[in-house]
C-alpha positions in Angstrom: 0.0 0.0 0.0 1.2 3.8 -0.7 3.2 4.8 2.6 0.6 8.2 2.8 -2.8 5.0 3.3 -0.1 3.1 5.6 0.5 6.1 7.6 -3.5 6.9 7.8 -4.5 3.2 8.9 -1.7 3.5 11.5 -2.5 7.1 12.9 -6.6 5.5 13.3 -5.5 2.2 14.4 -3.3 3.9 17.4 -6.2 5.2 19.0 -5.9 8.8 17.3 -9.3 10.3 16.6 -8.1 13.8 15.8 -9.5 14.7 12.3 -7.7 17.6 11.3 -4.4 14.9 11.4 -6.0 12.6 9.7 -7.8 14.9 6.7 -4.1 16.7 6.6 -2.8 13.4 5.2 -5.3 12.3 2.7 -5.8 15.8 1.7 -2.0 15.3 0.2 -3.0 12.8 -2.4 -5.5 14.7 -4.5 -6.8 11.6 -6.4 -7.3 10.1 -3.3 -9.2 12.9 -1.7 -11.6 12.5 -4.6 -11.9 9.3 -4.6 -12.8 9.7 -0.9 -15.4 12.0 -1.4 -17.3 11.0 -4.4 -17.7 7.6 -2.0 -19.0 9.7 1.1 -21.4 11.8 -1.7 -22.5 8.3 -3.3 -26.4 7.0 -2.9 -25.0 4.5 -0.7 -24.6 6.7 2.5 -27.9 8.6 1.7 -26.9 12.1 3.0 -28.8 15.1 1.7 -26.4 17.4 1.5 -23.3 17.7 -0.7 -20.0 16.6 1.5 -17.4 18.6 -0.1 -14.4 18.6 2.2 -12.6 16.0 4.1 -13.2 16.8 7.2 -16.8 17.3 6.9 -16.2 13.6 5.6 -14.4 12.5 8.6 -17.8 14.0 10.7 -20.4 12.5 8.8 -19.3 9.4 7.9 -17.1 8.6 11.0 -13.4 8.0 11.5 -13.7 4.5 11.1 -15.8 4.6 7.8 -13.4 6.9 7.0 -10.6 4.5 6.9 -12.3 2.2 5.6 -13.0 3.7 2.2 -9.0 5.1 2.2 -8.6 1.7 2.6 -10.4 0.4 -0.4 -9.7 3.5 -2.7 -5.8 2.6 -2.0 -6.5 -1.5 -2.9 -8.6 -0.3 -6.2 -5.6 2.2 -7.0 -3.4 -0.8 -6.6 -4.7 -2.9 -9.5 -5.8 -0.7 -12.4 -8.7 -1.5 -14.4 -7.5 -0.9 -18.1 -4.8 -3.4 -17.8 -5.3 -6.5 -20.0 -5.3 -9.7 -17.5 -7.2 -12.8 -17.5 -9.6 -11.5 -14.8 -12.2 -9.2 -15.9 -11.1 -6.5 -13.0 -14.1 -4.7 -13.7 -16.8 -7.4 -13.2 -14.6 -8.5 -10.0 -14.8 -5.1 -8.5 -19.1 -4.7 -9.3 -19.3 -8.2 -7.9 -17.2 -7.1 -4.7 -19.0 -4.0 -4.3 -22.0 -5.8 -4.7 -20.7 -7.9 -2.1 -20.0 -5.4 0.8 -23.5 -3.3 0.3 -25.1 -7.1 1.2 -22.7 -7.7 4.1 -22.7 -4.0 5.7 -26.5 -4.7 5.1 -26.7 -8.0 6.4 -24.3 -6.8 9.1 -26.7 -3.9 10.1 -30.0 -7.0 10.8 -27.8 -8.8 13.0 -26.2 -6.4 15.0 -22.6 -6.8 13.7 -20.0 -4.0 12.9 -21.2 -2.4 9.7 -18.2 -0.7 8.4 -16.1 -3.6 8.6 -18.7 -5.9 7.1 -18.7 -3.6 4.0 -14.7 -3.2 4.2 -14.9 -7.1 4.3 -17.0 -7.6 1.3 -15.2 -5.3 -1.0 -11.8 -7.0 -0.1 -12.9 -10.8 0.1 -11.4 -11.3 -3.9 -8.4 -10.0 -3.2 -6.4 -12.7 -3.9 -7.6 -13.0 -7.1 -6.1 -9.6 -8.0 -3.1 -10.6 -6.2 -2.5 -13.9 -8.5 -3.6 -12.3 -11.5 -1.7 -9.2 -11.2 2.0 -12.0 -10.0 1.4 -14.7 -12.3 -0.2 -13.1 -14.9 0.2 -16.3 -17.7 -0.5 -19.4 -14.9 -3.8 -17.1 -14.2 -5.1 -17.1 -17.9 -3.9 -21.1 -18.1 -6.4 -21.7 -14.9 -9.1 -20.2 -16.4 -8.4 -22.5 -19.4 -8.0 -25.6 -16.7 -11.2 -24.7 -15.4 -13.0 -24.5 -18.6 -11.8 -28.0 -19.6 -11.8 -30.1 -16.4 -15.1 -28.4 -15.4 -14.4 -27.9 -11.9 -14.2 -24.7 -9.5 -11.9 -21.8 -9.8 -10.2 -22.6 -6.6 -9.8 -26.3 -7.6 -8.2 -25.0 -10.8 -5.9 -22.6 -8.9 -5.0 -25.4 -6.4 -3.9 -27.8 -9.1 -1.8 -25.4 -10.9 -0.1 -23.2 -8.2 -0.8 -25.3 -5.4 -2.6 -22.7 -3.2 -5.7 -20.8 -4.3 -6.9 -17.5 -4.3 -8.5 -17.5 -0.5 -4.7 -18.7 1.1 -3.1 -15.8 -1.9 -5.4 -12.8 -0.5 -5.3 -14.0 3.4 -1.2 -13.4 3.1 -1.7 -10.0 1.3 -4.0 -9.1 4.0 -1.9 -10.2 6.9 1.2 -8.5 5.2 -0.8 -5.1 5.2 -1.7 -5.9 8.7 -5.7 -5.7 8.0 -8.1 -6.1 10.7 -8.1 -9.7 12.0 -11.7 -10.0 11.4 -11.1 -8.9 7.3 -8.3 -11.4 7.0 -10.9 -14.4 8.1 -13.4 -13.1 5.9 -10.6 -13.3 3.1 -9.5 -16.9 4.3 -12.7 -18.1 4.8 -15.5 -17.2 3.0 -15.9 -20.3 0.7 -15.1 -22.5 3.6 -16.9 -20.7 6.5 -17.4 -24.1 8.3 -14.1 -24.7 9.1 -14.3 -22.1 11.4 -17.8 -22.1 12.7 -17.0 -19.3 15.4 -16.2 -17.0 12.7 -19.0 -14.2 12.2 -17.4 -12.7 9.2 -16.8 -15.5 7.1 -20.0 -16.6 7.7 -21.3 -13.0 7.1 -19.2 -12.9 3.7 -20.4 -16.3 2.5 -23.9 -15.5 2.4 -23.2 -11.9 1.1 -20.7 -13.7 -1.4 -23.9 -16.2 -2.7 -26.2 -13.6 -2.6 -24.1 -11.6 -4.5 -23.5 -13.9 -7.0 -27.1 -15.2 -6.9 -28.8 -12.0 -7.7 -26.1 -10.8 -10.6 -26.9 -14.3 -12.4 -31.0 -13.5 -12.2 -30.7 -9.9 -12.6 -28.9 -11.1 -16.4 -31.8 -13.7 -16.9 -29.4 -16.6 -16.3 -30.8 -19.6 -14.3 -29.2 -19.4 -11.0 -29.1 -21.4 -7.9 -28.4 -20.1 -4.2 -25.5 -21.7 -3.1 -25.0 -21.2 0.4 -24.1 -22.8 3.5 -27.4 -23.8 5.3 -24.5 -23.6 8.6 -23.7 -20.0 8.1 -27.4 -19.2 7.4 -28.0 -20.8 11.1 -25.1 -19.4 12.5 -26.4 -15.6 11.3 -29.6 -16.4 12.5 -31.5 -16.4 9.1 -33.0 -18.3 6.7 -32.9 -18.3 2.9 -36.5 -17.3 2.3 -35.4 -13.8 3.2 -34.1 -13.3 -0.4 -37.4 -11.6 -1.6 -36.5 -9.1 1.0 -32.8 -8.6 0.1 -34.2 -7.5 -3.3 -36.8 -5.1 -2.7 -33.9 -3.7 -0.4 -30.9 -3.7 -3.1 -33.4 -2.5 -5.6 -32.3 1.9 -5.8 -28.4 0.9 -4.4 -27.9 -2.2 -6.9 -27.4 0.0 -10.2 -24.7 2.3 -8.5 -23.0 -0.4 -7.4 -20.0 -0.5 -9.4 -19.7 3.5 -9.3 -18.4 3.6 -5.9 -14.8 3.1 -6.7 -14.1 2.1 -10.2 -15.1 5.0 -11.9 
């Protein structure tokens, strides 16, 4: 990550809540300050008024929330979108996006930490990035691999690097020292039974399959809900509250992807 995010995560993460410190750091990188604000102006937070500086940023929106979208901007800066690669980076991104609204969401019902839910969901694909952007011809081979043998992407990955995208992202996450609860979400979320005392995998999961679930329907594809009956239990819910999810995703879903890769 750029040493001006690094310093901004550590300055929050020490237990400083002074705002003018904080806002004099971003306010250094200007395409980060944008980037920052045209999140905090976005339909997604629903304020009524324009947000036009940093700090009034910082007030609304929270330090935390705050961080959280330096954060993300940083990561999306990290892995442009124009560059050719195996992985369509900006279908990953709408899907992760996508993602974090249904978690923060999600997050909000059962009484969980909102912010990080969201954080969470736009960061659970990480590794993905990670492989694609390192091994840039294995990547376009595994798609290939998967294709042919007709099995999952992390089977694919697994048979020809020997690791897959979950184990890839958890050690970018850990080696940007993310918030322990991010980095299970990362490990975890296609396996959130492994750990079954792990509310954010099993918060990321379902977001994850509901995602994916109403992307499929939303292009008139046939699509199944694949999630962990487990997780659902463990959350507290049941999968006949997807009628609700879309009547609630319905005015946020088409801005979506506008939040950070435009």
């Amino acid at each position: 990550l750029p040493q001006l995010v690094t310093e901004v995560l550590a300055i929050i993460d020490d237990g400083e809540m002074e705002i003018s410190r904080i806002v004099d750091k971003i306010s250094r990188d200007q395409v980060l300050t944008a980037r920052v604000l045209k999140v905090a102006n976005s339909p997604y937070y629903g304020y009524s008024r324009c947000i036009d500086s940093l700090k009034d940023a910082g007030v609304m929106l929270g330090i935390h929330t705050l961080r959280d979208i330096v954060l993300t901007a940083a990561v999306v800066s990290r892995f442009p979108l124009d560059e050719a690669r195996a992985l369509d980076r900006r279908e990953l991104w709408h899907h992760a996006e996508m993602t974090g609204i249904i978690a923060r969401l999600l997050a909000g019902w059962r009484g969980l930490d909102r912010e990080s839910a969201f954080t969470a969901g736009l960061l659970h694909d990480i590794g993905k990035l990670a492989l694609d952007a390192c091994f840039p011809e294995v990547y376009r081979r595994i798609f290939y691999y998967r294709a042919e043998q007709q099995c999952s992407l992390l089977e694919a990955e697994a048979a020809l690097l020997g690791f897959d995208h979950c184990q890839a992202g958890l050690r970018l996450a850990q080696h940007w020292q993310l918030p322990q609860q991010i980095c299970e979400a990362i490990e975890k979320h296609h396996a959130p039974n492994v750990d079954p005392h792990s509310s954010s995998a099993d918060l990321i999961h379902v977001a994850d399959g509901l995602s994916r679930h109403l992307e499929r329907g939303k292009e008139g594809e046939a699509s199944s809900l694949i999630i962990s009956n487990h997780a659902l239990e463990r959350l507290g819910l049941e999968e006949r509250f997807i009628d609700e999810w879309r009547e609630e995703l319905g005015p946020i879903a088409p801005d979506a992807d506008t939040l950070f890769t435009h």
